[in-house]
Residue, then its C-alpha position, 0 to 999 in steps of 0.5 A: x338737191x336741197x330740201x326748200x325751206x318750206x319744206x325744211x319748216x315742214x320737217x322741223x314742225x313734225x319733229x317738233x310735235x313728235x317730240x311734244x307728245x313723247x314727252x307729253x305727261x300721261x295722267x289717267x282720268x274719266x274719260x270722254x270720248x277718245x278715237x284716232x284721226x284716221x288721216x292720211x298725208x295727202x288731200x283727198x279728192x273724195x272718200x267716205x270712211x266708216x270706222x270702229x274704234x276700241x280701247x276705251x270703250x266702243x266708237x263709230x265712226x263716220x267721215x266724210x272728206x271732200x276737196x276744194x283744189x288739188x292740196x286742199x280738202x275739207x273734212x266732217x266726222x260724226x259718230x257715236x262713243x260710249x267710253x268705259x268709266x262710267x261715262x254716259x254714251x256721247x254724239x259727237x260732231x267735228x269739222x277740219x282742213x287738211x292742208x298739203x305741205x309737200x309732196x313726195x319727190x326726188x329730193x325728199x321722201x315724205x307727204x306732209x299734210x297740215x290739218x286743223x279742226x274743231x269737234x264736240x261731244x255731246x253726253x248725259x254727264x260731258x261736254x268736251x270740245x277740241x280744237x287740233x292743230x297737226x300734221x299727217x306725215x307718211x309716205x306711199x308705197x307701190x304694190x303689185x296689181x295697182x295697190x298701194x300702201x300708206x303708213x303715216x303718223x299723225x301728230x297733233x296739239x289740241x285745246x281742249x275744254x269741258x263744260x260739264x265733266x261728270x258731277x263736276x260742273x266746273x269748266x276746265x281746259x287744257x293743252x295737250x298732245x295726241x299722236x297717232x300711227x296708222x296706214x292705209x291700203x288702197x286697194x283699188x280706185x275706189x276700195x281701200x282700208x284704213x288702220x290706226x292707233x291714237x295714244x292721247x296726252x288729255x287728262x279731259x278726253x282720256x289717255x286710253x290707247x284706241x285702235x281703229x279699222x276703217x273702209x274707205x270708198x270713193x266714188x267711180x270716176x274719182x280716184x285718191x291723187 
C-alpha cells in the first residue's frame, strides 16, 4: 500500500534535516547552554522528566508535557546549567509543541512528530535565545511484561541569538542544526527512562556533545498511547 503523501512529505522533511546536520560545519566556541531534547515521536498524554546532562559542563533539567488532543501536546522545560569555558551558571526556561505527523502502521513503520519551541537562558555573562523547528522520528518495540522500547532521533533547525556573549556585547544570530539519538524504555503505565545524546551545530550554544539520563512518571489513570 502507498505511503500518502503526507506521509511521503513527512519523510523527505526528516531526511532533509538529517542530512542538514550531517553537514552542518562544527565551529568550537564558549559556550551557553547545551542539553538534549529528550523527545519522543508520539504525543504525550501526560509525563513529567527530571533529567541530568553532562558533556559540556553539568545541567538539570525538568520537563513537563502535557496534551491538548490525542496528536497534540504542549510542552515546558526549566532547569539550571553551568557549562565549562568560563561561562557563569544560567537559568534557563522554554516552551514547545509537539505535533504527530504519522503514526506507526502496516504500510509504514515510523511515529513522526513535528515540534516546535522557543527558550532562553539566563546568566551572569549570556543571554541566549532559540527558536527549534524539528521532528521526532522512532518507532516502539514491544517487550515481554507490558514494556516497551522507543529509540528515536531527534532532528532539529534553530535560530539562535546572543544578547550578551560574555565580554562581548555585540548581539549575534545564527542558523543552525542540532541532532539528537535517544531511546526510552516505558517501563510500566507510569514508570519509564529515558536517554539521549544531543550533537549541536551553534557556534552561540556550543558544539559540545551532552548526553542525558532522564525518568519519566506519568500519573495513575493516565498512560503514554
Amino acid at each position: 500500500m502507498a505511503c500518502s503523501p503526507w506521509s511521503r512529505m513527512a519523510v523527505a522533511v526528516a531526511a532533509a534535516m538529517v542530512g542538514l546536520v550531517v553537514a552542518a560545519p562544527r565551529v568550537v566556541d564558549a559556550q551557553a547552554y547545551n542539553y538534549p531534547s529528550m523527545q519522543t515521536p508520539r504525543a504525550s498524554t501526560r509525563d513529567y522528566t527530571a533529567g541530568i546532562v553532562g558533556g559540556a559542563g553539568s545541567t538539570f533539567l525538568f520537563q513537563w508535557r502535557e496534551g491538548l488532543s490525542k496528536t497534540l501536546h504542549w510542552q515546558i522545560d526549566a532547569g539550571f546549567a553551568d557549562p565549562e569555558g568560563g561561562v557563569d551558571p544560567l537559568f534557563f526556561v522554554g516552551g514547545s509543541l509537539g505535533k504527530e505527523l504519522t503514526r506507526a502502521r502496516a504500510d509504514q513503520p515510523l511515529d513522526m512528530l513535528l515540534t516546535v519551541g522557543a527558550g532562553a537562558a539566563f546568566g551572569g555573562n549570556a543571554t541566549v535565545f532559540r527558536l527549534p523547528v524539528g521532528i521526532s522520528v522512532g518507532h516502539t518495540f514491544d517487550l515481554e511484561e507490558g514494556m516497551t522500547i522507543t529509540p528515536f532521533v531527534h532532528p532539529r533547525l534553530s535560530v539562535d541569538a546572543c544578547g550578551r556573549c560574555g565580554s562581548n556585547t555585540t548581539s549575534r544570530s545564527n542558523l543552525s542544526a542540532n541532532f539528537d539519538l535517544g531511546a526510552h524504555w516505558q517501563v510500566n503505565r507510569q514508570f519509564g527512562v529515558r536517554a539521549s545524546a544531543s550533537f549541536s551545530g551553534s557556534d552561540l550554544v556550543g558544539t559540545d556533545e551532552t548526553v542525558a539520563i532522564g525518568f519519566s512518571w506519568s500519573p495513575a489513570g493516565l498512560s503514554r498511547r
